[in-house]
C-alpha positions, 0 to 999 in steps of 0.5 A: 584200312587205308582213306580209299577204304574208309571212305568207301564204308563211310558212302555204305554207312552214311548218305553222301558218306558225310554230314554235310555236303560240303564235306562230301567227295564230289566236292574234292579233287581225286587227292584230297585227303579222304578221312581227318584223324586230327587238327591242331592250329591251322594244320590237319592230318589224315589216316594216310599220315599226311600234314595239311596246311587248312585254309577251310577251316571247318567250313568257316567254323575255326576262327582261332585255330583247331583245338586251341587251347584257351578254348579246350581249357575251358571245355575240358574244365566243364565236362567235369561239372556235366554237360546237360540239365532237366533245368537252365544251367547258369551258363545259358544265362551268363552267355545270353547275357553276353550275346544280348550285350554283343548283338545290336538287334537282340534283345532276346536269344534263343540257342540251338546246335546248328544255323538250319535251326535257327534260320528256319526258326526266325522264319516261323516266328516272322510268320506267327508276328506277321501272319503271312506265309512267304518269304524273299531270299537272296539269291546271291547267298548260296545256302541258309536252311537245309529245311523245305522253305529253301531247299525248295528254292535249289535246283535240290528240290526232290522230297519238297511240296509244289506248295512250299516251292512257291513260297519262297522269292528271289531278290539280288544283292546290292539291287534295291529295285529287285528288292522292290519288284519282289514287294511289289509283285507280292504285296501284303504276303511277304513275311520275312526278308534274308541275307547275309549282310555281305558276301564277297561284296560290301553293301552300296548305297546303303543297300542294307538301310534301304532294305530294312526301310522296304521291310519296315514300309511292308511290314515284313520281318528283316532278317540278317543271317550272319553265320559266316560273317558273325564272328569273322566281324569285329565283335557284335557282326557286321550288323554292328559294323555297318551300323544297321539294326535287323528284327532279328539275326542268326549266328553260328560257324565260329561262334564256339570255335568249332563246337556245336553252337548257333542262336537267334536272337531279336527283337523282343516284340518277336522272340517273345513269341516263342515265349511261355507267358500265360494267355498268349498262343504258343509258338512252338519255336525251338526245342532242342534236347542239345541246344545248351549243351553246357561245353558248347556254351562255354565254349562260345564264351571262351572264343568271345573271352578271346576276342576281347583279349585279342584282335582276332578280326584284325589279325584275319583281316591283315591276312586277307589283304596280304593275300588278295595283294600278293596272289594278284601279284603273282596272277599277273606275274605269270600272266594268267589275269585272264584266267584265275583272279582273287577278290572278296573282302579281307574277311574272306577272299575268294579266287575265281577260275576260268577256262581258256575261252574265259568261262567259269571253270569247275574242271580248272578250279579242280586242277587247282585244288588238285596241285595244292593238295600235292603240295600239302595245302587243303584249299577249295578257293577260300582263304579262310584266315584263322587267328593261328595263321602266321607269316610262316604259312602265307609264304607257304601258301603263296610259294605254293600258288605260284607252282599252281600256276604254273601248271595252270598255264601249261593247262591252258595253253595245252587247251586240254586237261588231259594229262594233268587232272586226275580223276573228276571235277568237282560238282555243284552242291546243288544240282538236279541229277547228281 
């Protein structure tokens, strides 16, 4: 059975034939690899035989390298002991002693195997300390829960009540008077406030500090989901970074280097909450037979192990710089500024696409993706550095983009993609009708 094949009987067997969205086909070129067999630093391999150099990486969740091996050690070396207790393993307390260490706001955590978890449950708690019942999100963040409270607020709202559409509110990043209106239109109900402490952009003006002083002064829950930026921040996230102490926060992605890991973690006037302490009402915050998985945890404590002993930040960072520096180059070599730019921060640039009359283009963006995949370069418009990418794979990729650009610009003074796109474009996650 060849990837076409597979592909196919994983759409028969699973919904969307993945596990997540954005793994799905309607996310990928025609030629994008259809099934992964295995990965080892930042190349994968498919079931056709062909060699990929990642620049995904897991959906942020890599950020050393595919089955790098400090980390497998260290799992491999627990999988001898058992991996799940009727009672706390002593691993839940050594890497909860780690995190309230690492984490400015948590004084507390709690453990979970994915960020849907523990981001909705950061809004439960928010709603039991402060009894209200809405919550404001940044609508310049895409994604924080699969759960209704946000789904609920995406053009994916089939299956989700009018009642729970209702509860959640828009603010924009980098806007403090949105922010403002958002209270303002809704005083005295609001009981928690995320974002991601940045995206592409860092925060301006001490965005981050006046938003917590409007959460303080509303007495509205101030959450910092940092899935992404957790552990692609010095270590402690880019809460810690930016000097800004939240109620509570959320991590996951590369926490564990791609094992299934995610916590919350805050205050403990909040977290407590959740607690078992008699006489108090009971939150019933998280309860998850797999949440400490013990080779998970070790497995975060490996990556943290890493951290420590290496500058895994500065070195995905350095790569970041190189290729926002070098592509821009290049953009502007080929003359092509009007069309395809880079920007972001060096933790995670992003390069943008447009059409011939200079709107955003999904077509060319596929067209993009297309012609690097031929070149044996998995990319979806992220360079998402890994520890494990060397000079070696820049100058690869970076040979590559200039190839790409070149059909690119044969694209565009064409003023058609017929003849060079194959098949689809790629969609948007979230969309109405698919």
């Amino acid at each position: 059975m060849n990837g076409n094949d597979m592909e196919k009987r994983l759409k028969e067997l699973i919904p969307g034939g993945a596990h997540t969205y954005s793994k799905g086909s309607d996310q990928f070129p025609a030629n994008a690899p259809k099934v992964i067999t295995h990965g080892k630093g930042v190349y994968i391999w498919d079931v056709d035989g062909n060699k990929y150099l990642d620049w995904c990486m897991g959906l942020y969740s890599v950020v050393l390298g595919h089955a790098y091996e400090p980390v497998v050690s260290r799992v491999r070396s627990q999988l001898e002991k058992g991996t799940n207790f009727q009672r706390p393993a002593i691993e839940e307390l050594q890497l909860a002693e780690m995190l309230v260490d690492l984490v400015p706001c948590a004084d507390m955590v709690k453990f979970a195997k994915n960020g849907s978890t523990v981001t909705t449950a950061a809004f439960k708690l928010s709603r039991a300390f402060t009894g209200r019942e809405k919550i404001a999100i940044c609508s310049d963040h895409p994604f924080f829960s699969y759960d209704d409270w946000f789904i609920g607020s995406t053009p994916c709202s089939e299956g989700i009540t009018e009642y729970e559409k209702r509860l959640s509110l828009k603010f924009r990043y980098n806007d403090i008077d949105s922010v403002k209106k958002v209270f303002e239109e809704h005083k005295g109900q609001i009981a928690a406030l995320i974002m991601e402490p940045m995206k592409f952009e860092e925060p301006r003006d001490g965005f981050l500090h006046k938003v917590g002083e409007l959460c303080r002064e509303n007495g509205t829950v101030y959450i910092l989901d940092e899935m992404i930026t957790g552990f692609r921040f010095p270590l402690g996230g880019a809460q810690k970074y930016f000097n800004v102490t939240p109620d509570l926060t959320t991590f996951g992605k590369a926490v564990a280097n791609g094992f299934s890991m995610a916590f919350l973690g805050g205050k403990r006037k909040i977290m407590e909450l959740g607690g078992i302490d008699p006489g108090k009402k009971k939150v019933f915050l998280v309860s998850t037979t797999h949440g400490a998985e013990t080779h998970s945890l070790v497995a975060a404590m490996a990556t943290i192990d890493e951290f420590r002993k290496h500058d895994v930040v500065g070195h995905i960072w350095d790569v970041g710089a190189q290729m926002i520096a070098k592509v821009t180059e290049l953009i502007g070599q080929k003359g092509l500024s009007d069309y395809v730019k880079i920007t972001g921060h060096n933790y995670l640039p992003l390069m943008l696409f447009k059409d011939r009359n200079g709107a955003d283009s999904l077509d060319y963006k596929t067209l993009f993706m297309q012609e690097m995949i031929k070149r044996g370069i998995l990319f979806q418009g992220l360079f998402v550095a890994a520890y494990q990418h060397t000079r070696a794979e820049i100058d690869t990729t970076l040979q590559a983009i200039a190839e790409c650009l070149d059909v690119y610009k044969a694209a565009i003074e064409a003023g058609t993609l017929e003849g060079y796109l194959v098949g689809e474009a790629i969609k948007p996650v979230f969309r109405a009708v698919n």
